[in-house]
C-alpha positions as CSV (number, residue, x, y, z in Angstrom):
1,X,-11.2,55.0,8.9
2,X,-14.7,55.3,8.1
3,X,-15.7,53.4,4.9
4,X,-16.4,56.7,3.3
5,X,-13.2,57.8,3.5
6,X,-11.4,55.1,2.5
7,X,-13.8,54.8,-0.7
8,X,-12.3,58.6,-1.5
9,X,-8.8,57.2,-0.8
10,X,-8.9,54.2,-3.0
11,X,-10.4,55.9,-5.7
12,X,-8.3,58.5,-5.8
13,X,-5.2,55.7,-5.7
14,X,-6.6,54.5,-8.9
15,X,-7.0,57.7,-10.4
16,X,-3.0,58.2,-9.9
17,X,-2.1,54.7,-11.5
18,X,-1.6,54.8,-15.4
19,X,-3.7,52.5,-17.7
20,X,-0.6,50.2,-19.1
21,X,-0.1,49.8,-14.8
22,X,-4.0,48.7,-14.6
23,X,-3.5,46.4,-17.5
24,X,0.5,45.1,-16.6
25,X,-1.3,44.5,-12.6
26,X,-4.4,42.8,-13.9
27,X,-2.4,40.4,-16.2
28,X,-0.7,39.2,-13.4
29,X,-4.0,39.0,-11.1
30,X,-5.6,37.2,-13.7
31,X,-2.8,34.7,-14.1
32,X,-3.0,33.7,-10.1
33,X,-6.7,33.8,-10.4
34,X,-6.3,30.9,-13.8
35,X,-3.8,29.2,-11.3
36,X,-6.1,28.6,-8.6
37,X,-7.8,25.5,-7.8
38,X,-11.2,27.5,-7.5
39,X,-10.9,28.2,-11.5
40,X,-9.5,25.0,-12.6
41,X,-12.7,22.8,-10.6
42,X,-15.0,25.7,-11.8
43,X,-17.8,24.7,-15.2
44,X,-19.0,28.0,-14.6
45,X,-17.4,31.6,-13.5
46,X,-18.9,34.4,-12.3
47,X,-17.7,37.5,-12.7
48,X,-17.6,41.7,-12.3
49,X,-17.4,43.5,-15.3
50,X,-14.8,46.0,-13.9
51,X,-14.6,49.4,-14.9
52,X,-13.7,53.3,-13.5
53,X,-10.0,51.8,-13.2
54,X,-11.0,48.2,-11.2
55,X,-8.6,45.1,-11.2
56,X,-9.8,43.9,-14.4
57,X,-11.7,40.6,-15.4
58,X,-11.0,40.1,-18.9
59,X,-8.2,38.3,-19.2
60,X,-10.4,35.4,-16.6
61,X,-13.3,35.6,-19.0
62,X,-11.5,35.1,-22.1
63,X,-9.6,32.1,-20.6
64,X,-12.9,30.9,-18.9
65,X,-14.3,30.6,-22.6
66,X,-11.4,29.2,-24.5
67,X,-12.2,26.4,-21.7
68,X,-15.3,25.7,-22.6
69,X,-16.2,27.0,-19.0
70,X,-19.7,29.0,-18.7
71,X,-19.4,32.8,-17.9
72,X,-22.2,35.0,-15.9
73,X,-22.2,38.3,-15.0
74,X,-24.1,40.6,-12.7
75,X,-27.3,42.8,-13.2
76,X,-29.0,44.5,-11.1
77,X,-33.1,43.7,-11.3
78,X,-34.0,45.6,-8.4
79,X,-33.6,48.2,-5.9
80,X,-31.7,45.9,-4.0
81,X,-31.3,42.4,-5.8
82,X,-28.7,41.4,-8.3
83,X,-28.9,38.0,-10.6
84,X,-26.3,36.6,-12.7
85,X,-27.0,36.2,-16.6
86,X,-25.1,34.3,-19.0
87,X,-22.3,36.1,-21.1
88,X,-21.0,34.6,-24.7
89,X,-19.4,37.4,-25.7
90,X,-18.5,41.4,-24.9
91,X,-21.8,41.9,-27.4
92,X,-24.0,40.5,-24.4
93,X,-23.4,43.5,-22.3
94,X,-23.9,47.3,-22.2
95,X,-23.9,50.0,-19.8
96,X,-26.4,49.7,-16.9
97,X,-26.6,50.6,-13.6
98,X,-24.1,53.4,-12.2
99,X,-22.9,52.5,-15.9
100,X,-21.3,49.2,-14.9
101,X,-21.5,46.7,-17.8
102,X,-24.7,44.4,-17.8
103,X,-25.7,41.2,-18.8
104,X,-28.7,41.9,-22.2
105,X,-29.3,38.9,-22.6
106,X,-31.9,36.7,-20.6
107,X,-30.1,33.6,-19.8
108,X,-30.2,33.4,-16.0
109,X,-27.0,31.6,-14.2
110,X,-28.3,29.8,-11.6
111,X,-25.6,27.5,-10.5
112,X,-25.0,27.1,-6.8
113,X,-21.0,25.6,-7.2
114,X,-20.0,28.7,-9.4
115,X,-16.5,30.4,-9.0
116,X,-17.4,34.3,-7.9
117,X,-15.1,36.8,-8.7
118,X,-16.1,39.6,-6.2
119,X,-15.2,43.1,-6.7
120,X,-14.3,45.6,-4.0
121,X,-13.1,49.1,-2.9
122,X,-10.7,48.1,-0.2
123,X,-9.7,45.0,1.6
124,X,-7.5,44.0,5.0
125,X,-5.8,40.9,5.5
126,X,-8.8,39.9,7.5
127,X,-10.7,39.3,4.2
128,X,-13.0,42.1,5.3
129,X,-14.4,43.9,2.5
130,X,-15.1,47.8,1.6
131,X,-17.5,47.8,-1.3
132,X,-19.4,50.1,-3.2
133,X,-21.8,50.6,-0.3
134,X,-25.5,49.5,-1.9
135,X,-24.8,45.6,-0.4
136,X,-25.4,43.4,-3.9
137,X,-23.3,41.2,-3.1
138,X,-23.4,40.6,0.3
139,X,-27.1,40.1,0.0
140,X,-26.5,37.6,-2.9
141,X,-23.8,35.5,-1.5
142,X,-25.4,35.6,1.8
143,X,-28.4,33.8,-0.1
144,X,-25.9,31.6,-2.0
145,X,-23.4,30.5,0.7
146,X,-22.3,27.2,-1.7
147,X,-20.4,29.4,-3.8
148,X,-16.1,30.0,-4.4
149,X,-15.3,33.3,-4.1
150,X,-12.2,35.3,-4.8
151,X,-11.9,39.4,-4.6
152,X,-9.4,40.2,-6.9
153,X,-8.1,43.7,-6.3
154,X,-4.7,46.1,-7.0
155,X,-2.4,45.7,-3.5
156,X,-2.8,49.3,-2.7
157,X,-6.9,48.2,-2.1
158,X,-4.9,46.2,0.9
159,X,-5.3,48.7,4.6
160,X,-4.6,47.6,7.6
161,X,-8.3,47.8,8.4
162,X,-11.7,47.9,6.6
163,X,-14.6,47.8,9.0
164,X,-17.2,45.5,8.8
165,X,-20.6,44.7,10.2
166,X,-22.8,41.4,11.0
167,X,-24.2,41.4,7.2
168,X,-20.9,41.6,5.6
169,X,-19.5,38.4,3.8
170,X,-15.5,37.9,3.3
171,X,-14.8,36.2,0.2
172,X,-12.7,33.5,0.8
173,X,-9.7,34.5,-1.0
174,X,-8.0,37.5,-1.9
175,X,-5.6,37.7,-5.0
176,X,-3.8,40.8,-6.0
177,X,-0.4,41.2,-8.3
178,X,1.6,40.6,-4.9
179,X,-0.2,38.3,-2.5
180,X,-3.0,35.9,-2.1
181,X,-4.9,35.9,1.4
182,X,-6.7,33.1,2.4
């Protein structure tokens, strides 16, 4: 499958999927991701803020905080670039590009041991990676190799295969409500 199509197929997957599923499926994503020794060694966490029916982030976040840990999230700042800003609360963000949650605040996150939590369309047990097709983050962690990064992800974003190419990065590890890949 093309990575078109299999952008139409996921997202019409999580279009069939109730919201107290999403949330019951995240919890327990979440959880593993909290488990993990990537989150545990982690000061500071950067995340998606997910949205249009995403594994969610929140329940990370909200630990990552009662912690004491830092938080960052993603902003686009450029046709192709993305940075991470600081978050201290849901009040630090509002809708931006393709209406994803931004950072507003100015606090750039610049640190290179960070946990990343890396969002994506569809995943095989290869760790390949079907995103959202502009490249943000494979361009950023491509630049910023020293990072931890997990994909968190609903098991029905697992296929057998996603294609790839040379300028696609696998995140280390995979976690959804059934598995972890490593």
């Amino acid at each position: 499958m093309e990575k078109k199509e299999i952008r139409k197929l996921v997202f019409q997957r999580r279009k069939e999927v109730s919201e107290a599923w999403q949330h019951e499926q995240t919890e327990k994503i979440c959880r593993q991701v909290i488990a993990s020794e990537e989150f545990r060694k982690a000061d500071t966490v950067f995340v998606y803020m997910d949205c249009k029916g995403e594994a969610g982030t929140k329940p990370v976040i909200e630990e990552a905080w009662r912690l004491g840990k830092k938080v960052a999230a993603p902003k686009i700042v450029g046709p192709t670039e993305m940075k991470f800003y600081y978050i201290h609360s849901y009040e630090d963000v509002e809708k931006g590009y393709f209406d994803v949650p931004e950072p507003t605040t100015g606090e750039l996150a610049q640190e290179e041991d960070a946990l990343i939590l890396v969002p994506g369309v569809a995943f095989d047990a290869n760790r390949h990676r079907c995103g959202y097709g502009k490249g943000f983050y494979d361009r950023y962690l491509s630049a910023h190799p020293q990072h931890s990064t997990i994909a968190i992800a609903f098991d029905f974003q697992l296929l057998e295969e996603v294609p790839s190419d040379e300028f696609d990065v696998l995140p280390q590890k995979i976690i959804t409500e059934k598995r972890v890949i490593c």
